[in-house]
SERO-4910 file (N, C-alpha, C, O; in steps of 0.05 Angstrom, whole numbers):
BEGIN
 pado doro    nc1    nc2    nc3   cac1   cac2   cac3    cc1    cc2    cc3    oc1    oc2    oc3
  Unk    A   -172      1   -186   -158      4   -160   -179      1   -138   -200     13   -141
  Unk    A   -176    -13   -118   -186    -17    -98   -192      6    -77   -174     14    -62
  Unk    A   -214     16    -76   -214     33    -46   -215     24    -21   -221      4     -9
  Unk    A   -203     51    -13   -193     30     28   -225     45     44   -229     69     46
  Unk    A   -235     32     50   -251     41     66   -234     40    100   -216     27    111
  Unk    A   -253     62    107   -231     79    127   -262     79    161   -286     78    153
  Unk    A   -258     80    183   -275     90    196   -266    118    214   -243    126    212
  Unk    A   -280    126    228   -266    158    242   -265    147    273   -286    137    282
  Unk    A   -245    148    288   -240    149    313   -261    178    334   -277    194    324
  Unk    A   -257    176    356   -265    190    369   -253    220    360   -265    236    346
  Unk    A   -225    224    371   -212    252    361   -204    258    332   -183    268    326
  Unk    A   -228    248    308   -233    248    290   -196    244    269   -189    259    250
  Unk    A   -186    228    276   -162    220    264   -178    196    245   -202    190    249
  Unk    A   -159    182    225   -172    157    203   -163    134    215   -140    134    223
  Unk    A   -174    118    217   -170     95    230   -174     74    200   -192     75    183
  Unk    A   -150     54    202   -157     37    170   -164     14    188   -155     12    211
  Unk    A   -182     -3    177   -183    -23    186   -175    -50    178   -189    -68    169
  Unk    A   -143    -49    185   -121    -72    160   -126    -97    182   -127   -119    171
  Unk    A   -128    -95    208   -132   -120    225   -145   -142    210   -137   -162    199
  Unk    A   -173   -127    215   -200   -143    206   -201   -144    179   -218   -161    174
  Unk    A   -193   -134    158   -189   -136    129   -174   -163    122   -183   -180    107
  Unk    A   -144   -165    139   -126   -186    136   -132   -211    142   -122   -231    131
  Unk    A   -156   -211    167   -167   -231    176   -192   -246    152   -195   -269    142
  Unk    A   -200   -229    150   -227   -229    128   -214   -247    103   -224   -267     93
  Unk    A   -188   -232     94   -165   -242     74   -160   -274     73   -163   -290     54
  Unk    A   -151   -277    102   -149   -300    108   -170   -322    109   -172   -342     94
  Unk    A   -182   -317    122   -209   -339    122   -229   -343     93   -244   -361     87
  Unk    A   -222   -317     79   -236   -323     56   -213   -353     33   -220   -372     19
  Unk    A   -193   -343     39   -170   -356     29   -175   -390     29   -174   -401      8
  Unk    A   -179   -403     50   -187   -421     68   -207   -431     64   -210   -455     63
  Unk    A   -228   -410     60   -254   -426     44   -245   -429     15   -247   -451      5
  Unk    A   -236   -412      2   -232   -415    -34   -219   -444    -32   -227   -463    -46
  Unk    A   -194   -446     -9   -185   -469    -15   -187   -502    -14   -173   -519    -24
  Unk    A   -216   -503      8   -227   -531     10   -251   -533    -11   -269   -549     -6
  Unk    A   -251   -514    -36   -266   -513    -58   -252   -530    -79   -263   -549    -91
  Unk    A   -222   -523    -83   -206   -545    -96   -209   -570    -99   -217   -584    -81
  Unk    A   -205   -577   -119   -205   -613   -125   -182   -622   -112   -159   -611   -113
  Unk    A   -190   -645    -97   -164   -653    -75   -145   -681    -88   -149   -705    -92
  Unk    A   -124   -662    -90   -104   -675   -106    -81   -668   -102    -78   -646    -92
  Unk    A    -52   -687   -110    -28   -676    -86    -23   -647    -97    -12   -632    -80
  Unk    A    -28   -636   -119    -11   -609   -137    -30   -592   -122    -18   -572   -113
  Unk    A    -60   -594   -117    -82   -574   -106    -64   -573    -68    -62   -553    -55
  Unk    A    -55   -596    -61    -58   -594    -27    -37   -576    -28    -38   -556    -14
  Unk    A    -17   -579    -44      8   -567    -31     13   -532    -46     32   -518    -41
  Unk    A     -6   -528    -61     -8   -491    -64    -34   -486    -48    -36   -462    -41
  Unk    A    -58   -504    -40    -70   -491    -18    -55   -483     10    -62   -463     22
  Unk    A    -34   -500     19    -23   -499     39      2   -471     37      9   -459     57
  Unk    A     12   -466     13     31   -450     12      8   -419     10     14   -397     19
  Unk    A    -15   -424     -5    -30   -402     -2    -46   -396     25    -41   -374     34
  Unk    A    -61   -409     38    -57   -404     70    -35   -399     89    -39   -386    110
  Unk    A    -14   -407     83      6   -404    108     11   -370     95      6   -352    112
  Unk    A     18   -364     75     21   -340     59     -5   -310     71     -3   -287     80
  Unk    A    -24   -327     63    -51   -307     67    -48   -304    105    -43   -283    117
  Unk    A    -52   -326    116    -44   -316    151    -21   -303    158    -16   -291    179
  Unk    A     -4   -307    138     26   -288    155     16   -261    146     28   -243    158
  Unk    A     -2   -253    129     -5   -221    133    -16   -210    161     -6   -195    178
  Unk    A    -34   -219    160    -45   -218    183    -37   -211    213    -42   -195    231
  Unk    A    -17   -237    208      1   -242    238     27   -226    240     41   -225    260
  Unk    A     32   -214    218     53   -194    212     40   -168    222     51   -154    238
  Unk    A     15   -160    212      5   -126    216      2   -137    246     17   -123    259
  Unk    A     -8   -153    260     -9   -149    292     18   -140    302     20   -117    310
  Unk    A     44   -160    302     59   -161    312     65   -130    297     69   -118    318
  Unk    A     67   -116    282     77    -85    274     52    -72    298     65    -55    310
  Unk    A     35    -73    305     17    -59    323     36    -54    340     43    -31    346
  Unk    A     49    -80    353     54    -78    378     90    -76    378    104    -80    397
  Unk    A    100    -70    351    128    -62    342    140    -37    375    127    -19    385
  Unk    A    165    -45    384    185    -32    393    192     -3    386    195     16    403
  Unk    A    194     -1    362    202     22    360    193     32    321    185     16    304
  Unk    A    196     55    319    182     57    290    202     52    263    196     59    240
  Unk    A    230     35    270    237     17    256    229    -11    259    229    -24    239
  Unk    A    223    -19    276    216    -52    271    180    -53    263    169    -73    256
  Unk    A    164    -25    266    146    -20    253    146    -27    223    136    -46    211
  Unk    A    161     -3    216    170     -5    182    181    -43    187    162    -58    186
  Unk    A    197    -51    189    213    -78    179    185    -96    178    182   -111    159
  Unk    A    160    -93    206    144   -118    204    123   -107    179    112   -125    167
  Unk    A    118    -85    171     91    -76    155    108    -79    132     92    -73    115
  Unk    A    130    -85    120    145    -94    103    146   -119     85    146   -124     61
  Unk    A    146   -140    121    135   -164    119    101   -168    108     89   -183     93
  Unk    A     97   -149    119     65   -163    111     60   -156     80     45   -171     68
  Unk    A     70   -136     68     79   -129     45     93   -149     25     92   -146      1
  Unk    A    106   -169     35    118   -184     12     99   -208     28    104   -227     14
  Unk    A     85   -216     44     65   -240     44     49   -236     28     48   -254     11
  Unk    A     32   -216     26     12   -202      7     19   -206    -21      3   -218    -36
  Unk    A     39   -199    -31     56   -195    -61     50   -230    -61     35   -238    -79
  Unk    A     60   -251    -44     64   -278    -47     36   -294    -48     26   -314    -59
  Unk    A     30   -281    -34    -11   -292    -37    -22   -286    -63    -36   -303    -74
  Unk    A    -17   -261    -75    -27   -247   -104    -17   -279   -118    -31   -296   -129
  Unk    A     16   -278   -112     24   -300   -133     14   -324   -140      8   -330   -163
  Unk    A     10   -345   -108      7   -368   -104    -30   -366   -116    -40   -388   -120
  Unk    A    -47   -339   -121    -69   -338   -120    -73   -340   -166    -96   -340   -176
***
């Protein structure tokens, strides 16, 4: 099992750091995938595994800046089944 490394805020609350993790996620994704042998079956699951690996990402922002603490839950949901789909396409 993976540990979450965590840092401490000022008023000593846990701060995760899923932003920069997702990002990290992504760009590593991106390099793995111009490692591929380039061929039509390689282009078109690199492309479904990038578009996949950035929607987590672009999902936990848009939940930052969520309306209310249901469309919180609905977008961290999303980023939850991009993640599950990256595992796959990976």
């Amino acid at each position: 099992m993976t540990k979450i490394s965590m840092n401490k805020t000022e008023n000593n609350q846990k701060k995760y750091d899923l932003e920069e993790r997702a990002y990290k996620f992504a760009r590593n994704v991106a390099h793995l995938s111009r490692k591929l042998p380039r061929n039509s079956v390689n282009f078109k699951y690199a492309d479904q595994i990038i578009r996949a690996s950035g929607s987590v990402g672009a999902n936990y922002i848009e939940a930052n800046e969520a309306l209310s603490k249901k469309d919180f839950v609905t977008r961290v949901k999303i980023c939850r089944k991009e993640s599950k789909e990256s595992a796959y396409w990976l």
